[in-house]
N, C-alpha and C positions, 0 to 999 in steps of 0.2 A: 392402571399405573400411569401417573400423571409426571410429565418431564417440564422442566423452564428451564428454556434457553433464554439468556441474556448477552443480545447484541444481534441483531438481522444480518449481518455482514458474511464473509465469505466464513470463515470458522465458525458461527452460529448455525447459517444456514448448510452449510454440511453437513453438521453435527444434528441437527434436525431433523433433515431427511433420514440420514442413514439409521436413524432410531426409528421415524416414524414406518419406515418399509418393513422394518421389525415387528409390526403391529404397536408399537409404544403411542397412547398419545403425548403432544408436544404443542406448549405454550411456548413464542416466540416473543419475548418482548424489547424492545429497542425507544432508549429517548430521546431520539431522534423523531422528524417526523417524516422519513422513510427508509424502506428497506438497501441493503449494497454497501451498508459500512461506507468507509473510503473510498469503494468501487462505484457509487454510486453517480451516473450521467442523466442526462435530462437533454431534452432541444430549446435551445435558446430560442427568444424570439427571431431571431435573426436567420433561422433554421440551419443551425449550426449545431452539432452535439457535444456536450460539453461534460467534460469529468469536474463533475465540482469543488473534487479537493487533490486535482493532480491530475497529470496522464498516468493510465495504469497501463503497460504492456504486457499481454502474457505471452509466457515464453517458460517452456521446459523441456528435460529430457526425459521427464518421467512419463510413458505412455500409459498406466495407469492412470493418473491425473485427468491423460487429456480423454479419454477415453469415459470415464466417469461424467466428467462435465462436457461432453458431446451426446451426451443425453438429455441434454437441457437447452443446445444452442446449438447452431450453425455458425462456420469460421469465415473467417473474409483473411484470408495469408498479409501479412505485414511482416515485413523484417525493417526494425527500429536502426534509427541515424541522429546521432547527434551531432553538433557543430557546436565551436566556442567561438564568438566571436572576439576578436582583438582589439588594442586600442583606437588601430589603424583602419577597423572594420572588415578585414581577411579575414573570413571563417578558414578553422581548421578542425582536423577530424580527434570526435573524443570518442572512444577512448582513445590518448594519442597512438598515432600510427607512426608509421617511418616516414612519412611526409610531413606531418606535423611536427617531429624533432629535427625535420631540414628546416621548417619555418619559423620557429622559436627558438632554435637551439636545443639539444637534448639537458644539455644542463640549466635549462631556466624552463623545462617542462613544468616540475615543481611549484617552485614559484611565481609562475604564470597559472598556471590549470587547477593547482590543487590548493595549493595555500588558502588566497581568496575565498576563493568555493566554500572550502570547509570552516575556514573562520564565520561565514556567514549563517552558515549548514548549521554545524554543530556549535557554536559558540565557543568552541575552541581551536586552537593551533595543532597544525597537523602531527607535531610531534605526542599530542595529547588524547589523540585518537586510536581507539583498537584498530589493529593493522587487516584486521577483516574488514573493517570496512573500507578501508582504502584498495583494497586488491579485487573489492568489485569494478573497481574500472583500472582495468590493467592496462599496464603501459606493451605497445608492441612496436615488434620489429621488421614487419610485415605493411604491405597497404590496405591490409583491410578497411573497408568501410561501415560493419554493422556492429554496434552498439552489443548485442548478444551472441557472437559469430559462432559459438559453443555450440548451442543449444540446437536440436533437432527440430521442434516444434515451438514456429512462430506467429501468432492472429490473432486478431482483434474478435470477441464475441458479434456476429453479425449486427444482431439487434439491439447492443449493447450490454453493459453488465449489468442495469438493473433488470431488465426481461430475463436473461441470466439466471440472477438469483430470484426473481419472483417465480421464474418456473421452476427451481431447485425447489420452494416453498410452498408448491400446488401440489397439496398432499392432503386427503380426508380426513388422516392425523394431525395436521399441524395446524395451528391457528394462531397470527398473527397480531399482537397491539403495538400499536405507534404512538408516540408523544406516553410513553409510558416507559418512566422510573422504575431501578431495580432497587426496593427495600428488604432488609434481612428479614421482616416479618415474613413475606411473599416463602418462606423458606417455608414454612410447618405443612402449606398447601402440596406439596410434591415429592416425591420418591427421590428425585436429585434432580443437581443445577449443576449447569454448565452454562459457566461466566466469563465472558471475554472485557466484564467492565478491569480498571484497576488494578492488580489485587492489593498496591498497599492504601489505594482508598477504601476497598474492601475492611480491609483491619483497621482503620483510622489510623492510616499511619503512625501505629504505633511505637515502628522502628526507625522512624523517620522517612523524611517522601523521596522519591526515586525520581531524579528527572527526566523528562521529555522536550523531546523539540518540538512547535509545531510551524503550520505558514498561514499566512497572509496570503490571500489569493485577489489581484484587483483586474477584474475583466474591462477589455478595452475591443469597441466597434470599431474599424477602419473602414474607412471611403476607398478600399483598392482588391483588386481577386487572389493578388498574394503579397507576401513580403520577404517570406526566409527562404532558405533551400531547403532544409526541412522542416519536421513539426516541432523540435524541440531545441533550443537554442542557450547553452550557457555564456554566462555574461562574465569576463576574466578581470575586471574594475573592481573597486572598492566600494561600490554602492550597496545598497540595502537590496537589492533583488541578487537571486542568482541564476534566474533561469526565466525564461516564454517559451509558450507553448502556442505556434500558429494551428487550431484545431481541425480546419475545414483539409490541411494537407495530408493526415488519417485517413484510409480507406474507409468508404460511410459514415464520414461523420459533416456533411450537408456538400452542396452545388453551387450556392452563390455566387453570381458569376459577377458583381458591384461590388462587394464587403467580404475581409474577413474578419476574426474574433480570436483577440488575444487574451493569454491569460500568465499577466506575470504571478513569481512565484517569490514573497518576502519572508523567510526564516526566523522565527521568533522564539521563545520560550514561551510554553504552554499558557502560562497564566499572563501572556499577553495578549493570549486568544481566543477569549468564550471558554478556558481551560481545558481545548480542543490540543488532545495527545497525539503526535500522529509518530513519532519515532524514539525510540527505545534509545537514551546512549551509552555506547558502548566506550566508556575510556581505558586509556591502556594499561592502568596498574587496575583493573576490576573492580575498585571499590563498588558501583552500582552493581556490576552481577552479585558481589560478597551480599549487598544488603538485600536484591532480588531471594538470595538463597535464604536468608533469614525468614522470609514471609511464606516463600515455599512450601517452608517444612513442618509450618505449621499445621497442623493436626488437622484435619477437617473432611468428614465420610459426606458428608452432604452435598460437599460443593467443589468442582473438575474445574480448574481457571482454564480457558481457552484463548488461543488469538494473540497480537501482538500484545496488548496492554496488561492481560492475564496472565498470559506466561513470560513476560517481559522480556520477548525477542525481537529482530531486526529478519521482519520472513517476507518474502515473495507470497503471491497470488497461489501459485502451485506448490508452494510448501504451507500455507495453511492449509488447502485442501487434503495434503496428505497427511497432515498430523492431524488435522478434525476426526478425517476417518479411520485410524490409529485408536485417538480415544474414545469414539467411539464405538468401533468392536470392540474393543479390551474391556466396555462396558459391559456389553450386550455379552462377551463371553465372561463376563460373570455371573452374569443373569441364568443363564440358558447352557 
């Protein structure tokens, strides 16, 4: 019995493995030309490591998860820090703290932190935003400084996240193609697909197209060993960026002790970008989930949507992992 997986990324390759342990074989294909989806980092020349389409941090409370993917990687502990900078150049703590509503005022938090941000983010006004996603960065009352203060388990994959996923993908059952399109043809060759591409390019949109945000990433060498307080830094202006990312201040992610490597962060709409989807949005009267559900429900035994673009969610690292491995038991206990 023959499986294709469509999309290398953290939801493919999950869904992968946990078929291929099943004894299943399992075709991998991805049109990209490598494996880690979104997740995927690289060493700059500069020997710096570098997330190519963002900082990813993982971070959960689900010991499952971490437990599953600690069979494929060693951890290096990080607990993530953001800072906003101001007009004045004072950095203050995001998510805001009690410190940070002494230095802006509590009532121009909003419209200093958030406004901006998401106008840039999401191409809308905050009032036009599902309130989930504004409540991932919550406002406190406390001086906390960590970005994730919830969560029990925080670290970066030692060797990164594509070693990661290529050892999720080193399996006798599973075999890998790169720079390889997913065609409907490809369907008649396999018992089922599990697809993390679209799914209203899946159907040719033929309920109309569901939009996406994506970014603009422009990496920048500097002649100095650091510049921010920490790795990740939002910008509270009216400019085209919203955020940099100083890389080398990431536990193992290079030494350089002359240069570091920046990577601003410009917010676009997809079809501004190589048609590169990278977030789901959510507005606040639903109309995108109303139309998400229309493609949904469409009838189809052949083919499991997976992953952000699939199942047109707004998920973390550790909750792709757990829903990959969701759909696929509920596979395999049909099977068997």
């Amino acid at each position: 019995m023959k499986i294709l997986v469509v999309g290398a990324g953290f939801s493919g390759a999950v869904v992968a493995r946990t078929l291929a342990e099943a004894n299943l074989r399992v075709e991998v294909i991805d049109k990209r030309d490598h494996i880690a989806g979104n997740a995927y980092d690289y060493w700059h020349e500069s020997g710096i490591r570098v997330h190519k389409y963002g900082p990813h941090i993982f971070h959960t409370n689900n010991q499952r998860v971490v437990e599953w993917l600690s069979r494929f990687t060693e951890w290096v502990p990080y607990q993530h820090k953001v800072k906003a900078i101001l007009d004045d150049g004072q950095y203050v703590t995001m998510p805001p703290n009690r410190e940070t509503a002494e230095i802006v005022g509590r009532e121009n938090i909003v419209d200093i932190l958030f406004k901006p941000y998401t106008q840039k983010m999401w191409g809308l006004n905050v009032e036009e935003i599902d309130a989930q996603v504004l409540s991932r960065v919550p406002i406190r009352d406390d001086d906390n400084e960590l970005y994730f203060p919830n969560d029990s388990f925080q670290a970066l994959p030692k060797a990164g996240y594509t070693a990661l996923i290529q050892n999720i993908l080193a399996h006798p059952n599973i075999t890998v193609s790169l720079n390889t399109a997913f065609d409907k043809s490809m369907e008649a060759n396999y018992q089922k697909v599990f697809n993390s591409m679209p799914i209203d390019e899946y159907y040719d949109f033929c309920f109309g197209e569901l939009p996406y945000r994506s970014i603009k990433f422009t990496n920048q060498l500097i002649h100095s060993p650091r510049l921010f307080p920490v790795p990740t830094v939002n910008f509270t202006n009216d400019g085209s960026y919203t955020r940099v990312t100083e890389w080398k201040l990431y536990p193992g992610h290079g030494e350089s002790r002359y240069q570091t490597l920046l990577t601003y962060e410009e917010p676009c709409d997809y079809k501004e970008n190589n048609m590169e989807r990278f977030y789901p949005v959510k507005d606040k009267l639903g109309e995108n989930a109303r139309l998400y559900k229309q493609y949904k429900e469409i009838k189809n035994e052949k083919v499991e949507f997976i992953g952000r673009c699939g199942q047109y969610v707004y998920i973390d690292m550790h909750q792709a992992v757990s829903s990959s491995r969701v759909v696929a038991d509920k596979y395999l206990n049909g099977l068997f």
